[in-house]
C-alpha positions as CSV (number, residue, x, y, z in Angstrom):
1,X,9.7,-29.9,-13.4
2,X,8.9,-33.5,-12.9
3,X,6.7,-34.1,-9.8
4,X,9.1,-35.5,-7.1
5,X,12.5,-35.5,-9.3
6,X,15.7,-35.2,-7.6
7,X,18.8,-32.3,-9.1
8,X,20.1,-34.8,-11.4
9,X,16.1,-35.5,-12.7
10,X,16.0,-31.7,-13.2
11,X,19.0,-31.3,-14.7
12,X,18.4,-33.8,-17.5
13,X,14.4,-32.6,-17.6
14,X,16.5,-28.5,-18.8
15,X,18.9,-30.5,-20.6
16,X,16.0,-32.1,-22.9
17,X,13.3,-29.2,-22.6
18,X,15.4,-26.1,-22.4
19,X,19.0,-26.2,-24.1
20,X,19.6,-22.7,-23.8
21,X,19.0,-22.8,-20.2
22,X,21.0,-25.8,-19.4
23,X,24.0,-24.2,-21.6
24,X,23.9,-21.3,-19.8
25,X,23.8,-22.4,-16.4
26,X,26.8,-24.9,-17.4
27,X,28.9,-20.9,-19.0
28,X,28.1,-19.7,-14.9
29,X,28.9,-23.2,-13.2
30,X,32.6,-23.0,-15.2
31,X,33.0,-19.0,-14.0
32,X,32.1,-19.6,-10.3
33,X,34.6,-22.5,-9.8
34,X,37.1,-20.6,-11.8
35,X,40.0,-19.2,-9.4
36,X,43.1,-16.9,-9.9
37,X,41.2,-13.7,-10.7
38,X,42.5,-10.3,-11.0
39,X,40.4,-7.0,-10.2
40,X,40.5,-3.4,-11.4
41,X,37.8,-1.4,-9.8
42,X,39.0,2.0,-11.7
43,X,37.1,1.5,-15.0
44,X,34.6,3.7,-16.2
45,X,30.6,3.0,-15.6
46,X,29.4,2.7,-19.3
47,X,27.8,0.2,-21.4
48,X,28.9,-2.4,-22.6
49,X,29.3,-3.6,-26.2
50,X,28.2,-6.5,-26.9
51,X,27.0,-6.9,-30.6
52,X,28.4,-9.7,-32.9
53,X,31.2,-6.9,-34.7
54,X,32.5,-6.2,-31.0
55,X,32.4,-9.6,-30.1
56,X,34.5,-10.6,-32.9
57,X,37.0,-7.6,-32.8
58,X,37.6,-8.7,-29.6
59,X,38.0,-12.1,-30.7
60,X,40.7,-10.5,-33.4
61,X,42.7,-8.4,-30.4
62,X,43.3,-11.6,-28.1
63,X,43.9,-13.7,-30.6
64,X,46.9,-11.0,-32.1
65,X,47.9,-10.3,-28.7
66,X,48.9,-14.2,-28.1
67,X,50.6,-14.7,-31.2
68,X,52.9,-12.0,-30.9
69,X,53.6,-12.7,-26.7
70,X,53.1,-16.2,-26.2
71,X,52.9,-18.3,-29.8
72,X,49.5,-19.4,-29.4
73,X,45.9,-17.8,-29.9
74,X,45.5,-18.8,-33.6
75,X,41.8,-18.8,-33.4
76,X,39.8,-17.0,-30.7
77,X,35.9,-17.8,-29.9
78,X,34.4,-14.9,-27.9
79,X,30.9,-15.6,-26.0
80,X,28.8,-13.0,-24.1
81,X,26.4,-13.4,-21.5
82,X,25.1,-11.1,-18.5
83,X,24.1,-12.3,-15.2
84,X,20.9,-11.4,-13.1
85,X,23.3,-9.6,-10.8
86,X,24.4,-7.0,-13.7
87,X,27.9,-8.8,-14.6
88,X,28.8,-9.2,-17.9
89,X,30.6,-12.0,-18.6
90,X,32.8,-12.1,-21.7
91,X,34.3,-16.0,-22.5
92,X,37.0,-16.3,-24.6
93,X,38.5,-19.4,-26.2
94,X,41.6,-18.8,-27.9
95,X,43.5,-22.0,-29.1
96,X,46.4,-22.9,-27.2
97,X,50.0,-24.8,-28.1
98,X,49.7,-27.8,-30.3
99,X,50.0,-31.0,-28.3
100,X,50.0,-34.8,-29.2
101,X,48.5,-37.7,-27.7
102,X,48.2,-40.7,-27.9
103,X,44.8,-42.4,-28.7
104,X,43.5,-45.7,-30.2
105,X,41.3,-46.0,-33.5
106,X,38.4,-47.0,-34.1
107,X,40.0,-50.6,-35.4
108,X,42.3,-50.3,-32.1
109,X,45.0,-49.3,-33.8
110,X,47.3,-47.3,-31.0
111,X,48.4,-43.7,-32.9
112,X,49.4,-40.1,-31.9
113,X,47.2,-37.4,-32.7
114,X,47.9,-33.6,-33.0
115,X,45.3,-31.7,-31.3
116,X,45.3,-27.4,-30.7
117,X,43.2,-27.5,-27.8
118,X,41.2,-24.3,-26.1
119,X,42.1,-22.0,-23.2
120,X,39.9,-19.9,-21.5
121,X,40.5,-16.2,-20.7
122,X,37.4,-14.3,-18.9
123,X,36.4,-10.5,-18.8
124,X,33.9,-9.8,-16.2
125,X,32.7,-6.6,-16.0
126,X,30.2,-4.5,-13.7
127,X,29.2,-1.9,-15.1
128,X,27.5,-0.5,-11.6
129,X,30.7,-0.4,-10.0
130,X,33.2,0.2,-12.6
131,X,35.1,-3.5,-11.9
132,X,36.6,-5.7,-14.1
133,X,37.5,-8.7,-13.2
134,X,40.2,-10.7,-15.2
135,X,41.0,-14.7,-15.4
136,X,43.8,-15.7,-17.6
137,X,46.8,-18.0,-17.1
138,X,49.3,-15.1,-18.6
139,X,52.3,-13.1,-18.0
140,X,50.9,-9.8,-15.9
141,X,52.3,-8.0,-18.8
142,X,49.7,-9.6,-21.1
143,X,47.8,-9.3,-18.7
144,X,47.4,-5.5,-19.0
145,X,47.2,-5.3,-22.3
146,X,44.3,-7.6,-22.3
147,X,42.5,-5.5,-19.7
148,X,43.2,-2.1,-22.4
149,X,42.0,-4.1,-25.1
150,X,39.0,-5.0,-23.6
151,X,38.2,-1.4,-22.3
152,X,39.3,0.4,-25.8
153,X,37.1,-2.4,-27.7
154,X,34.3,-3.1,-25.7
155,X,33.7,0.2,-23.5
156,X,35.1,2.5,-26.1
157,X,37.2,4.0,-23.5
158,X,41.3,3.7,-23.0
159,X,42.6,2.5,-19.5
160,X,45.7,4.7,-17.5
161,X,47.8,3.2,-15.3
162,X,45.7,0.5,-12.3
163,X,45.2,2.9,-9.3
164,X,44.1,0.4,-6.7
165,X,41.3,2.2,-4.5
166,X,42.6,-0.1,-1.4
167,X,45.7,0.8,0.1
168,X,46.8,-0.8,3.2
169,X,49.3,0.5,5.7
170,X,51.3,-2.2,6.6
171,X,54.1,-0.4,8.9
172,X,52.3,-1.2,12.0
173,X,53.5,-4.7,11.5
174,X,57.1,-3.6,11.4
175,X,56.7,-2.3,15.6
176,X,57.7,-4.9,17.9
177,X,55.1,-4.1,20.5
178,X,52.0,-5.1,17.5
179,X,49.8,-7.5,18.5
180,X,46.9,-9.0,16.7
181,X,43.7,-7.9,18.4
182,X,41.7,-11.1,18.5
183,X,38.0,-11.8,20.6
184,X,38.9,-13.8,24.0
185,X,35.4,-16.0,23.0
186,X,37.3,-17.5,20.4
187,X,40.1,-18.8,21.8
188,X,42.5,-17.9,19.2
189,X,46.0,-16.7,19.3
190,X,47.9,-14.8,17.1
191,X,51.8,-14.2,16.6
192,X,53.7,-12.9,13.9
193,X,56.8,-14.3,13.3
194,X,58.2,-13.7,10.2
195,X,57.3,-10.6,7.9
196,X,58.3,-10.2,4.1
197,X,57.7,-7.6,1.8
198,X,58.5,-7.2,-1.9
């Protein structure tokens, strides 16, 4: 680094001197702020693929499984990288619905373009625990079938039905007498007062 430079010095010094690092720091930055993540933690504990053919049958198998559910995934870009912490990440970037917009040329002319932008769906996958971790703005149907795609393609192995390995026993909540066991240091009070389950 630059003697004495600040994040945004350091940042531009990785960006100028070391482009893979910079991309790949920008791939984890995008994964830890995504949200809406769904876990399986009942996959086997094998390696990986992650060669360029099942990279791109993978690529093949979202894209197929968009167009026939949803309409969209005409092209699909799959990118793999594995973190320090032994999670492999696999990025996906199938094309989503055509939109238009408006924009101005470059002689300031106002017209409406036709754009097929990107999506993102995410695998990430431990391998030391036998998790999988899914992010994708789909039905939970799709869902699934994502999640057995990925384990047929990429871990050679086919997926049953999700057994959860948490199960919480929620009667307790149903007794009238229950009361939330909370430390008298913290000043906190708890009351349930309505209850819903589906």
């Amino acid at each position: 680094w630059p003697e004495n430079a600040n994040l945004y010095c350091q940042a531009l010094w990785c960006w100028l001197n070391m482009r893979r690092v910079f991309d790949q720091a920008l791939v984890f930055h995008e994964v830890e702020k995504t949200n809406w993540w769904r876990k399986r933690d009942d996959l086997p504990q094998v390696e990986p693929g992650t060669d360029t053919d099942t990279l791109e049958m993978l690529s093949a198998e979202v894209s197929d499984l968009l167009s026939r559910e949803d309409g969209r995934g005409r092209c699909c870009t799959v990118e793999h990288c594995r973190r320090e912490n032994g999670t492999d990440y696999f990025l996906c970037y199938p094309d989503d619905y055509l939109r238009s917009v408006l924009a101005h040329t470059k002689s300031g002319q106002l017209v409406s373009r036709t754009i097929r932008p990107t999506f993102e769906i995410i695998f990430a996958y431990r391998q030391s625990e036998g998790t999988l971790e899914l992010h994708a703005k789909v039905s939970t149907a799709l869902k699934l079938e994502l999640e057995e795609a990925f384990a047929r393609i990429v871990l050679s192995e086919s997926l049953g039905p999700r057994i959860p390995q948490q199960i919480y026993e929620l009667d307790r909540l149903k007794e009238p007498g229950f009361a939330f066991q909370t430390d008298p240091a913290d000043d906190v009070h708890v009351q349930l007062r309505r209850l819903r389950l589906q």
